[in-house]
C-alpha positions in Angstrom: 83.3 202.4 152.0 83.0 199.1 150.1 81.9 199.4 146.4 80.5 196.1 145.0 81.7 195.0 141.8 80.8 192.0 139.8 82.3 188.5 140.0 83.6 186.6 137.1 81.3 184.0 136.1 80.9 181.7 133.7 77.7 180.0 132.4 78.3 176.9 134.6 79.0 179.2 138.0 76.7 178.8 140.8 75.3 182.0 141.9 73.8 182.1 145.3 72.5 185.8 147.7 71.9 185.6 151.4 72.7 187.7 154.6 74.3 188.5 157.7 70.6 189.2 159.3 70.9 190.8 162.8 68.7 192.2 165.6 69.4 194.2 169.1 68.5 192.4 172.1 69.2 194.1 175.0 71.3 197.2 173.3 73.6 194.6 172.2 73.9 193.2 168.3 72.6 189.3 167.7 73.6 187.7 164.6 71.4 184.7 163.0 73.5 181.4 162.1 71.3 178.5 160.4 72.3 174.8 161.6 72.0 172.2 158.4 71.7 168.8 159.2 71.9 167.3 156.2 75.1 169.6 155.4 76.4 169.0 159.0 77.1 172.9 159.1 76.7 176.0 160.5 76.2 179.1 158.1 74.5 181.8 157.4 71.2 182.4 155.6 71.8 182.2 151.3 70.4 180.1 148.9 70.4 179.8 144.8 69.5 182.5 142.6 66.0 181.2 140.7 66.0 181.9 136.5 64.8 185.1 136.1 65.7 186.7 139.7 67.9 189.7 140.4 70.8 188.6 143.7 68.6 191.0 146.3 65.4 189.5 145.3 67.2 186.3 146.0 68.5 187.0 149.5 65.4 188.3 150.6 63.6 185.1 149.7 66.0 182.7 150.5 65.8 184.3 154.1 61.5 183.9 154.2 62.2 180.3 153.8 65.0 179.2 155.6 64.4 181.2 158.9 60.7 182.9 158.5 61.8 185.8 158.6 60.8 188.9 156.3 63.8 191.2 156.1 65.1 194.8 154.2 68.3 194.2 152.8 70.8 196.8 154.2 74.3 198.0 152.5 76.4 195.0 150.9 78.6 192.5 152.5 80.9 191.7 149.9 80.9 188.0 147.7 82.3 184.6 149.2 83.6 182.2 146.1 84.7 179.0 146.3 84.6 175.7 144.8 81.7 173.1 145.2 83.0 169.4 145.4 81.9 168.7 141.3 84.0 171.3 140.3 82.0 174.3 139.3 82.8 177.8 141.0 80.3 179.3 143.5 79.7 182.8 144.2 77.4 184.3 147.0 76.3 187.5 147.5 75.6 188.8 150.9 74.1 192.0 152.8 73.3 192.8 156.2 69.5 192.8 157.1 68.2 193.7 160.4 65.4 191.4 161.4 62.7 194.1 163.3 60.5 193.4 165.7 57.8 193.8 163.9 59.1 190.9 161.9 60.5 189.0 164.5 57.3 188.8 166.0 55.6 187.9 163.0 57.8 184.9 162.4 57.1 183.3 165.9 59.0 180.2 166.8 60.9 179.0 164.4 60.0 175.4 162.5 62.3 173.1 160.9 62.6 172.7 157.3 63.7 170.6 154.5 67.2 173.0 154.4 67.2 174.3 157.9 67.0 172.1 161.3 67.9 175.0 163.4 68.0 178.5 164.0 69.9 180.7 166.7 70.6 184.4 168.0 74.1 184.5 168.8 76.9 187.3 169.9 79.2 188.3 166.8 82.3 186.9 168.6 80.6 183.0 169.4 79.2 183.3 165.5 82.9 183.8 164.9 83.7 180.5 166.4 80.9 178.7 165.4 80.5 179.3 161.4 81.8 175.8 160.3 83.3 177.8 156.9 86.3 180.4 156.8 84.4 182.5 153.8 81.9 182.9 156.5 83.2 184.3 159.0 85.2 186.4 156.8 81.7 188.2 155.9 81.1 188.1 159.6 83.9 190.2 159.6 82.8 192.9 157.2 79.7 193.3 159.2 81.5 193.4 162.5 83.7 196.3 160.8 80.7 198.4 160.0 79.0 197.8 163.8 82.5 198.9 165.2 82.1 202.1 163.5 78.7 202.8 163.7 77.6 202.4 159.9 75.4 199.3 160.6 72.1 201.1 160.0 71.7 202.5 156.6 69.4 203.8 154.2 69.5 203.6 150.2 68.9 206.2 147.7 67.6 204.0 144.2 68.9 205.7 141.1 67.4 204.2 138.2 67.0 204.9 134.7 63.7 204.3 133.0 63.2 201.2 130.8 63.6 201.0 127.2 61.7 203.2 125.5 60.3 203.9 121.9 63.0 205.6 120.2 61.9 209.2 118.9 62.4 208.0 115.5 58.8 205.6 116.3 57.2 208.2 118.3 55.5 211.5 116.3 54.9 213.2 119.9 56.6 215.3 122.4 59.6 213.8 123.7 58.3 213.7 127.5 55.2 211.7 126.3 57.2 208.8 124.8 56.2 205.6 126.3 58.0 202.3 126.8 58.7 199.8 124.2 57.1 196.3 124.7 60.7 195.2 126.0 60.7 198.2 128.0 57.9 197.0 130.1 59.0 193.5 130.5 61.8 195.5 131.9 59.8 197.6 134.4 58.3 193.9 135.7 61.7 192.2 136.1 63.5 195.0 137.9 60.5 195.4 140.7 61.4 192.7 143.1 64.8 193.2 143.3 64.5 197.0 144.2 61.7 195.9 146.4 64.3 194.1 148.4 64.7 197.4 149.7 61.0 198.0 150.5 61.4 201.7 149.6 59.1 204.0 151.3 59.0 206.9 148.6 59.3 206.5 144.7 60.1 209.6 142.7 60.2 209.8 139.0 60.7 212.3 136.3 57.3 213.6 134.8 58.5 211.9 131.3 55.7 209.0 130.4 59.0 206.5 130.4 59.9 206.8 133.9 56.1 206.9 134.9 55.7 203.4 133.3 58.6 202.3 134.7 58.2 202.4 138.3 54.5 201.5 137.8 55.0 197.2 138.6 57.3 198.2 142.0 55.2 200.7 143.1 52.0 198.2 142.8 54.1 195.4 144.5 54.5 198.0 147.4 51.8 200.2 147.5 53.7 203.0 147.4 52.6 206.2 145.5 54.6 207.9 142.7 55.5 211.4 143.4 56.0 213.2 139.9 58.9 215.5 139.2 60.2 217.9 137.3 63.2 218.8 139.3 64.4 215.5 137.7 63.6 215.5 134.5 65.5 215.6 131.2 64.0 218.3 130.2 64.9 220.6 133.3 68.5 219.2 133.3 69.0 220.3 129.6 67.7 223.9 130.3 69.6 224.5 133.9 65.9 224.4 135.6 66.5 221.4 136.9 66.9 220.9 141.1 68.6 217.9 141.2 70.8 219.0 144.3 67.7 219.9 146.2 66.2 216.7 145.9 69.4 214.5 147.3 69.8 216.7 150.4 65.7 216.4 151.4 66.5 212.5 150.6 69.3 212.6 152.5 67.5 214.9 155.3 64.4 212.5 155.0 67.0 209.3 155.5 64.3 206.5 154.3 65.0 204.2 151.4 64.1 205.7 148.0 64.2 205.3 144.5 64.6 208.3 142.3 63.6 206.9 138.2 65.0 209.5 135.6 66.7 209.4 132.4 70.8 208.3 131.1 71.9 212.5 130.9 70.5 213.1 134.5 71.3 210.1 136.2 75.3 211.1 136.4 74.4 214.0 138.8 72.2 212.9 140.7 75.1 210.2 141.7 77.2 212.9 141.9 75.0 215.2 144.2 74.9 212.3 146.8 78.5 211.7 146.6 79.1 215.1 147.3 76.4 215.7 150.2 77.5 212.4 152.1 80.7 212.1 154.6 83.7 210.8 152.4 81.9 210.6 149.1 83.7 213.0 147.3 86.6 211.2 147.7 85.3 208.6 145.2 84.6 207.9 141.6 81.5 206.7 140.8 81.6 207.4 136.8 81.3 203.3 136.2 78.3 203.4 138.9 76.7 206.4 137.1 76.7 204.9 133.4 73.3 203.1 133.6 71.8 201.1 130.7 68.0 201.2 130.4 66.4 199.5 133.5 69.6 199.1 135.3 70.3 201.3 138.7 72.4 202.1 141.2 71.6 201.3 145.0 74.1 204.3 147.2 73.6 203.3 151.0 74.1 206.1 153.5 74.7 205.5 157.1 71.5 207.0 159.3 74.3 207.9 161.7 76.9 210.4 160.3 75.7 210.5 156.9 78.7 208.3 155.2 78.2 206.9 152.1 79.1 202.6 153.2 78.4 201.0 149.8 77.9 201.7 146.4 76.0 198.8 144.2 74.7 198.1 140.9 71.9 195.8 139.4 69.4 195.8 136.7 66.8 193.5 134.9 67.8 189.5 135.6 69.4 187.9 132.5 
């Protein structure tokens, strides 16, 4: 299982996201590989984080324009840092993303671009030989380990806690009715693309007014409806009513990309619950991965295959 962890940066580092993006043709796995001209290289997909985006956000963009194609991010790939020619360190963030053919079809034939002159399909072995960079095909390498065992094909269970909120000192109600602060909200909106990179099909959230608000901007960028909950809420956690464990094992049973929005006391199980329903999750600790600030979450990708837990990643709101 590969947990990603943060890079050192510095305010001059050059922070980049892209993919290994892949598709079957003919039951066998095709990898994409970009050709720039004015670079005289062959890479992958990737391109520079914009102010104010989250790394997945990026990647999924980056992809739309260089190739046309729209993808879900998969499970992590791991970081490639170097050094650009002027000095400054460069670090790129990478995932797998299967191109459908849904979206494969909706791309048609490819046009060349200011970045990209040409695209192509290739075996994992040619890409091998082809990638003009070393920290390439040593991500290409990292995805061919998770085809060789099977845990290409994942889905991701979102674990985010609500936004900030007003703190009960500012708010004369019930605790479950407090709403979001004004920074709270600007949190909500920044967070939404990135978790949309993920285009999750279900988006659960505690019945508290906080994580209601919270998933309110992603689940209008998707038009996806929120499914209220008590079984996650901090309420029900801090009397023992609370069915936490339930709700992992029909996410897990249901195996589609989720988010599941609750509060900082809850969020720890819930972690914990998939760690301990997956194949070789136990084995880990995820305390670090499970201590969430407001708005930040925790993206835990399971393998549609045998159930493993591949990757473990965190994000929240773009600095």
């Amino acid at each position: 299982m590969s947990i990603a962890r943060a890079s050192t940066t510095t305010a001059t580092t050059v922070v980049a996201a892209g993919a290994v993006c892949w598709r079957v043709v003919d039951d066998k796995i095709r990898v994409l590989l970009i050709h720039r001209e004015h670079h005289h290289d062959v890479s992958l997909p990737k391109g520079k984080v914009d102010e104010g985006e989250a790394t997945p956000e990026t990647a999924v963009r980056e992809i739309r324009e260089e190739t046309g194609y729209r993808v879900t991010l998969g499970a992590p790939l791991g970081t490639a840092e170097y050094l650009l020619p002027g000095g400054r360190d460069k670090v790129v963030h990478y995932w797998a993303a299967e191109v459908d053919d849904e979206s494969y079809a909706e791309a048609g034939s490819f046009r060349p671009n200011d970045e990209v002159q040409q695209i192509e399909w290739v075996a994992i072995a040619k890409a091998r030989t082809q990638l003009t960079y070393e920290r390439d095909a040593e991500v290409l390498d990292r995805f061919a380990d998770r085809v060789s065992t099977d845990h290409l094909r994942t889905f991701a269970i979102v674990a985010l806690r609500h936004a900030k909120a007003l703190s009960p000192s500012e708010w004369s109600g019930v605790d479950a009715t407090r709403p979001l602060h004004p920074a709270g909200r600007k949190q909500a909106k920044a967070i939404a693309p990135g978790i949309a990179a993920w285009s999750p099909s279900k988006i659960i959230a505690s019945t508290a007014a906080r994580c209601q608000a919270t998933v309110e901007p992603l689940s209008g960028r998707l038009h996806v409806g929120v499914k209220q909950s008590d079984d996650i809420s901090q309420d029900a956690f801090e009397t023992g009513t609370d069915a936490v464990a339930g709700v992992v094992k029909k996410r897990l049973k249901k195996g589609v990309n989720a988010v599941l929005c609750s509060h900082g006391p809850v969020l720890p199980e819930i972690i914990r619950q998939v760690s301990a329903q997956t194949r070789g999750g136990h084995r880990l600790d995820l305390r670090r991965y499970s201590s969430l600030g407001t708005a930040d979450y925790t993206v835990l990708h399971i393998s549609t295959s045998d159930q493993t837990l591949v990757a473990v990643e965190t994000h929240g709101p773009a600095q």
